[in-house]
N, CA, C and O atoms as a GROMACS GRO file, in nm:
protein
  280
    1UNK      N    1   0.070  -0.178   0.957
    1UNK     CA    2   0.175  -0.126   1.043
    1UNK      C    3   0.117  -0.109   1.182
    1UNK      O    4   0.009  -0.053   1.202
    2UNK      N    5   0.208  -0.166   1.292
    2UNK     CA    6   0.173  -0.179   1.429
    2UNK      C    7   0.210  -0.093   1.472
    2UNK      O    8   0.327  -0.083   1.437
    3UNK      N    9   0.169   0.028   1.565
    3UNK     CA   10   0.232   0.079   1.662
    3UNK      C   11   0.251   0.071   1.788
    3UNK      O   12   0.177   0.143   1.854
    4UNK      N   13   0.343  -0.008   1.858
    4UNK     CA   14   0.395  -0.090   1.949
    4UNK      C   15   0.463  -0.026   2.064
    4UNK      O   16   0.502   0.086   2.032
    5UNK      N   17   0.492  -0.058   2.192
    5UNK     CA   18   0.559   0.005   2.282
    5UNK      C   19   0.699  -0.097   2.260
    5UNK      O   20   0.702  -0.213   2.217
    6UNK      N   21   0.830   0.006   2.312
    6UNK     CA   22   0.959  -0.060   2.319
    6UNK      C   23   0.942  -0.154   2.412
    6UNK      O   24   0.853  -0.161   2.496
    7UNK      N   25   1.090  -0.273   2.382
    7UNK     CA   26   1.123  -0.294   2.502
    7UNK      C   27   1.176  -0.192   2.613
    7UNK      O   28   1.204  -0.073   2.612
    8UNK      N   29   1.176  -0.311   2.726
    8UNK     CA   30   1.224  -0.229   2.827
    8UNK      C   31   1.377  -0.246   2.846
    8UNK      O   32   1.421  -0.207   2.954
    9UNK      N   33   1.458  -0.297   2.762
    9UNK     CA   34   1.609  -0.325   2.752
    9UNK      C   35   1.639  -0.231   2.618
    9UNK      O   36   1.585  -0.240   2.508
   10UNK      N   37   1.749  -0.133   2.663
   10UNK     CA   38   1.794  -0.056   2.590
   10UNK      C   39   1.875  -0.073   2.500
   10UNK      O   40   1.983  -0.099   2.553
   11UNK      N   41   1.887  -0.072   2.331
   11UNK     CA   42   1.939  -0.107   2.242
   11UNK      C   43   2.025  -0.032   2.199
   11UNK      O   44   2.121  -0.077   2.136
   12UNK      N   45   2.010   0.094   2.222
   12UNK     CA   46   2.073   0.210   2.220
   12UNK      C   47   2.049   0.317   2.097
   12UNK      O   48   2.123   0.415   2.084
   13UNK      N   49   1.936   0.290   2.005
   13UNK     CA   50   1.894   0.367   1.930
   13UNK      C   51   1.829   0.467   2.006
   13UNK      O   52   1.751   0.444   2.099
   14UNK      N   53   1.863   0.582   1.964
   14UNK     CA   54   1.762   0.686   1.994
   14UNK      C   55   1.649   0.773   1.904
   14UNK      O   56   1.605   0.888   1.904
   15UNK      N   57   1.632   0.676   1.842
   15UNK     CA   58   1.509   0.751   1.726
   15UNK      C   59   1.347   0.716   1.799
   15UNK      O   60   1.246   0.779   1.768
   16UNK      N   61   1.349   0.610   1.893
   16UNK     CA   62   1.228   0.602   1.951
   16UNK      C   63   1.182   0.733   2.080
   16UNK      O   64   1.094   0.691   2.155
   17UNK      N   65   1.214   0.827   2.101
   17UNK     CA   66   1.230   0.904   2.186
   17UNK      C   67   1.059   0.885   2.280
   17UNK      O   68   1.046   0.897   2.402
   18UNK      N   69   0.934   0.852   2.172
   18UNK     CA   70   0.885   0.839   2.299
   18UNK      C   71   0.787   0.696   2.342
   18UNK      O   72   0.679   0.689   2.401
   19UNK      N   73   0.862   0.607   2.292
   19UNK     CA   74   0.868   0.476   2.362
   19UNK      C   75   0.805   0.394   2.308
   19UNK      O   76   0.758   0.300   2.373
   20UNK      N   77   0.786   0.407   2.170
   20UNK     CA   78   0.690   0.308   2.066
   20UNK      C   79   0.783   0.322   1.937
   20UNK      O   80   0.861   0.414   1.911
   21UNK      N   81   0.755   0.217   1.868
   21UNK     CA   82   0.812   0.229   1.734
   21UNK      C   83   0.729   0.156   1.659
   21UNK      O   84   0.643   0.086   1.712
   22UNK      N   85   0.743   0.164   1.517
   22UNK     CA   86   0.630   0.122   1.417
   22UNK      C   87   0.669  -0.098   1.387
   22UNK      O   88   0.778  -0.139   1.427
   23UNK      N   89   0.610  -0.159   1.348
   23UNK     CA   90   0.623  -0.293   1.261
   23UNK      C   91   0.563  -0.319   1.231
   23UNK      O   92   0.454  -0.320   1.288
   24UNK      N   93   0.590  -0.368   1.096
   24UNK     CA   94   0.536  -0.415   0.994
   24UNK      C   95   0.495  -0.574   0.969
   24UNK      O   96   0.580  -0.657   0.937
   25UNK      N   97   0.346  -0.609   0.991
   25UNK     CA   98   0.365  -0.729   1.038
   25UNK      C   99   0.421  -0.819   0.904
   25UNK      O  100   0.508  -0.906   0.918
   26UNK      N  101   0.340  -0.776   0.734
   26UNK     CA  102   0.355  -0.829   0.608
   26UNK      C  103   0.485  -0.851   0.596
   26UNK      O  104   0.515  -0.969   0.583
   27UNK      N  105   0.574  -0.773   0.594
   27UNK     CA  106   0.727  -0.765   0.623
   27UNK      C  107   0.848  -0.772   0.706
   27UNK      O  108   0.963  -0.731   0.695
   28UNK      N  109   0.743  -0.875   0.841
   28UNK     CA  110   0.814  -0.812   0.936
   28UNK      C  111   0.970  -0.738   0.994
   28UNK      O  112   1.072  -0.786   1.043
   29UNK      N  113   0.924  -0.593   0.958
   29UNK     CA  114   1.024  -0.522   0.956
   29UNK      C  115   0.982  -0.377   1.046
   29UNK      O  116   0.907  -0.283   1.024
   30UNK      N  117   1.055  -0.407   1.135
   30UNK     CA  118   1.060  -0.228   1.268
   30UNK      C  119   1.083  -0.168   1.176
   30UNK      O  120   1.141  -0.193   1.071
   31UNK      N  121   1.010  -0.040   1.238
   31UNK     CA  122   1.061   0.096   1.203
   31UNK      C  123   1.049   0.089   0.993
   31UNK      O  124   1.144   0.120   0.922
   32UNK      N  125   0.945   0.054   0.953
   32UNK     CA  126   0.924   0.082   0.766
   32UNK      C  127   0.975   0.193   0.760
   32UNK      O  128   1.005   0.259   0.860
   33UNK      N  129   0.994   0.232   0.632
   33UNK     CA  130   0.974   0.355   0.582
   33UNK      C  131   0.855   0.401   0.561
   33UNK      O  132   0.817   0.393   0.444
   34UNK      N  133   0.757   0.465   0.663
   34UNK     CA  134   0.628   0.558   0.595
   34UNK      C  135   0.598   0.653   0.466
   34UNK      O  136   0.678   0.743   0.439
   35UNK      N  137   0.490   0.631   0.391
   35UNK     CA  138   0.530   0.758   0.328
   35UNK      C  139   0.369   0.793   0.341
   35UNK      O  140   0.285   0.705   0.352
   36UNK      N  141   0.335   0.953   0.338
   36UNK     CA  142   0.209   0.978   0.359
   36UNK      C  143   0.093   0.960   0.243
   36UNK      O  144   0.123   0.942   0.125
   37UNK      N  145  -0.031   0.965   0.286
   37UNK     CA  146  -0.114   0.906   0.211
   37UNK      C  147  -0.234   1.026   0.175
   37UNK      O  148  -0.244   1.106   0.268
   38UNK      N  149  -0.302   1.048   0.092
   38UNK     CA  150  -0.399   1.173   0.133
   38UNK      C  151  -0.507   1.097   0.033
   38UNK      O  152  -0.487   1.033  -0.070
   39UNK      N  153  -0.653   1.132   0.116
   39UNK     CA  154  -0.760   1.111  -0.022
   39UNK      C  155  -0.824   1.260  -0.030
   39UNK      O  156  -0.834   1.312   0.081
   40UNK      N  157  -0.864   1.330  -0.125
   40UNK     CA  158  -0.937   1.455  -0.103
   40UNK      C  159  -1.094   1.417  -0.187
   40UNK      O  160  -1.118   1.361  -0.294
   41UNK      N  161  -1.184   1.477  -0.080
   41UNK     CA  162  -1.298   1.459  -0.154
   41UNK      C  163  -1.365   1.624  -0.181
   41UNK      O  164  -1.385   1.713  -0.099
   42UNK      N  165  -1.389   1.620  -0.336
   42UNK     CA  166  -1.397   1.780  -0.360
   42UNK      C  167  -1.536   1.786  -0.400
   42UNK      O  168  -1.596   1.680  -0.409
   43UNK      N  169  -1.611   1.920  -0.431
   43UNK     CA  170  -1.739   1.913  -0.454
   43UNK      C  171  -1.729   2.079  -0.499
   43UNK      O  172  -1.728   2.177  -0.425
   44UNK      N  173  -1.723   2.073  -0.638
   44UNK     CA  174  -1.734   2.129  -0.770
   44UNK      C  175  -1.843   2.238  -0.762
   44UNK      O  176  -1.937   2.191  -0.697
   45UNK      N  177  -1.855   2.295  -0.781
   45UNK     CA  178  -1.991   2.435  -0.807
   45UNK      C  179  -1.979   2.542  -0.932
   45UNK      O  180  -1.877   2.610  -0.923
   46UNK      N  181  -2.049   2.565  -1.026
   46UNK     CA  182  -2.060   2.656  -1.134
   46UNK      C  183  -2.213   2.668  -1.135
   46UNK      O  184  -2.308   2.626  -1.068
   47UNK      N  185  -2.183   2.776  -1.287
   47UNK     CA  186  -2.336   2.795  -1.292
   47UNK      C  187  -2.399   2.689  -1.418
   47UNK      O  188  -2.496   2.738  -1.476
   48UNK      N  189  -2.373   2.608  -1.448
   48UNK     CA  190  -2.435   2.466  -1.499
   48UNK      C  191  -2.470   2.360  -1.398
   48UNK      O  192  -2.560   2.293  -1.447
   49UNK      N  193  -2.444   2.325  -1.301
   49UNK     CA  194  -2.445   2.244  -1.168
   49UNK      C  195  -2.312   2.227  -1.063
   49UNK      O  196  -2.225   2.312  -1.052
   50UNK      N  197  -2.315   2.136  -1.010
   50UNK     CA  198  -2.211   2.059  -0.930
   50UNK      C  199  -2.198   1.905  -0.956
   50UNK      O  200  -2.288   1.826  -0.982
   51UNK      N  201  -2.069   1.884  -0.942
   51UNK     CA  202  -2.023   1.790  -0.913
   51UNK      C  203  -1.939   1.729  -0.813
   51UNK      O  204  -1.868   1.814  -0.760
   52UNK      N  205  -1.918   1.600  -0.764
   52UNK     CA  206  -1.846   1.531  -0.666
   52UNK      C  207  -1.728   1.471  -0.708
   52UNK      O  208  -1.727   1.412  -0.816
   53UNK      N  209  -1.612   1.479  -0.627
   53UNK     CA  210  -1.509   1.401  -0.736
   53UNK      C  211  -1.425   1.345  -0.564
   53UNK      O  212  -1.440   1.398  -0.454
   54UNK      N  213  -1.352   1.243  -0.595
   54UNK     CA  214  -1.313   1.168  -0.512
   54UNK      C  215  -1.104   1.135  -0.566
   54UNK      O  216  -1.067   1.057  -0.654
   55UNK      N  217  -1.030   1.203  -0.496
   55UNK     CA  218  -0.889   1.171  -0.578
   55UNK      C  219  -0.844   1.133  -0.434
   55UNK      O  220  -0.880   1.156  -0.318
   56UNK      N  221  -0.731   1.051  -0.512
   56UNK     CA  222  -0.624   0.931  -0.442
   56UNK      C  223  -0.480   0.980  -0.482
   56UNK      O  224  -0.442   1.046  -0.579
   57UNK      N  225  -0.395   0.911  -0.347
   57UNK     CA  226  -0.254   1.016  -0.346
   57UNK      C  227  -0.175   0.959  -0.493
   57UNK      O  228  -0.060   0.986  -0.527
   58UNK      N  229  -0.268   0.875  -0.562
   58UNK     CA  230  -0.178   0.814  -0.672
   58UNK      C  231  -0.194   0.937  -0.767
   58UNK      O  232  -0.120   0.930  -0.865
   59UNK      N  233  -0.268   1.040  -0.760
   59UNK     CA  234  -0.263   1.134  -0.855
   59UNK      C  235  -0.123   1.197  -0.868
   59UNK      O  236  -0.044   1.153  -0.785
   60UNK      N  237  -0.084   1.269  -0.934
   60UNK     CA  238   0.053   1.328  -0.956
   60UNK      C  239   0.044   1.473  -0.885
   60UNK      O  240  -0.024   1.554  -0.948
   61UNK      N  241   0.099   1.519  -0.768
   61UNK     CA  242   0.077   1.613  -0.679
   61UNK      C  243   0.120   1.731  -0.727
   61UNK      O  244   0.058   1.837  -0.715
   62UNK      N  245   0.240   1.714  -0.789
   62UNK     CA  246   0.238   1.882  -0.896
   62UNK      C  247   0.137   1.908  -0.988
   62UNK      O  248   0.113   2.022  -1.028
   63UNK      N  249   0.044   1.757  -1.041
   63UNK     CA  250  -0.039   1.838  -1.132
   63UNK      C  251  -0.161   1.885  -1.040
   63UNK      O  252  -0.215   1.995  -1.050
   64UNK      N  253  -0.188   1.809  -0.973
   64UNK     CA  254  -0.333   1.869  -0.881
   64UNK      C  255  -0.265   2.039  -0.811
   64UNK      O  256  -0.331   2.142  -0.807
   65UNK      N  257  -0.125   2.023  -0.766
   65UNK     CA  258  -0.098   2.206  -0.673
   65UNK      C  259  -0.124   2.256  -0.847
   65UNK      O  260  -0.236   2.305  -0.860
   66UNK      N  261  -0.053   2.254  -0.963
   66UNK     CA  262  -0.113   2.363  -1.072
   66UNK      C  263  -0.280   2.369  -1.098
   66UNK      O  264  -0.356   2.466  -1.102
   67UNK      N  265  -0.300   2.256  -1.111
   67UNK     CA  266  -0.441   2.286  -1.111
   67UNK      C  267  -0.491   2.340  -1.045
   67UNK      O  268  -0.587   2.405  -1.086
   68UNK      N  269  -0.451   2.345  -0.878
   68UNK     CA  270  -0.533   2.447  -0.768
   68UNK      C  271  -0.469   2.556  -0.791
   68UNK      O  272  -0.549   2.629  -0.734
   69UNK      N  273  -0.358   2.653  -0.841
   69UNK     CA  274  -0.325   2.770  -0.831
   69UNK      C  275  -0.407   2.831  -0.946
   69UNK      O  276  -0.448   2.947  -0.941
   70UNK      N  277  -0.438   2.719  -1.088
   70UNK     CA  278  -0.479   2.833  -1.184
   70UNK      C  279  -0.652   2.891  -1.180
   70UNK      O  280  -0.688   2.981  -1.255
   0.00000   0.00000   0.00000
């Protein structure tokens, strides 16, 4: 995904308010739908050792927020 400056001929959308909009070159398609992405890298501590762990937004996000509340 490109982030691009408008033209300078007005189309009359106003969702670009400040003068760039996104395209997609694979698809070429303005303005995708984004959706956000997160990696978390965590690092574990008890009294047996530590560990490193590495998660991707493909995890299921309600189970990782229960897992962090309990």
């Amino acid at each position: 995904v490109l982030n691009v400056p408008n033209d300078t001929i007005d189309d009359g959308e106003d969702d670009d308010e400040l003068g760039f909009h996104y395209y997609c070159v694979k698809y070429k398609v303005k303005n995708p739908k984004l959706m956000p992405r997160y990696k978390f890298h965590l690092a574990v501590l008890d009294n047996t050792g530590n560990a490193k762990f590495l998660l991707f937004d493909n995890l299921e996000s309600s189970y990782f927020i229960a897992l962090a509340m309990s």
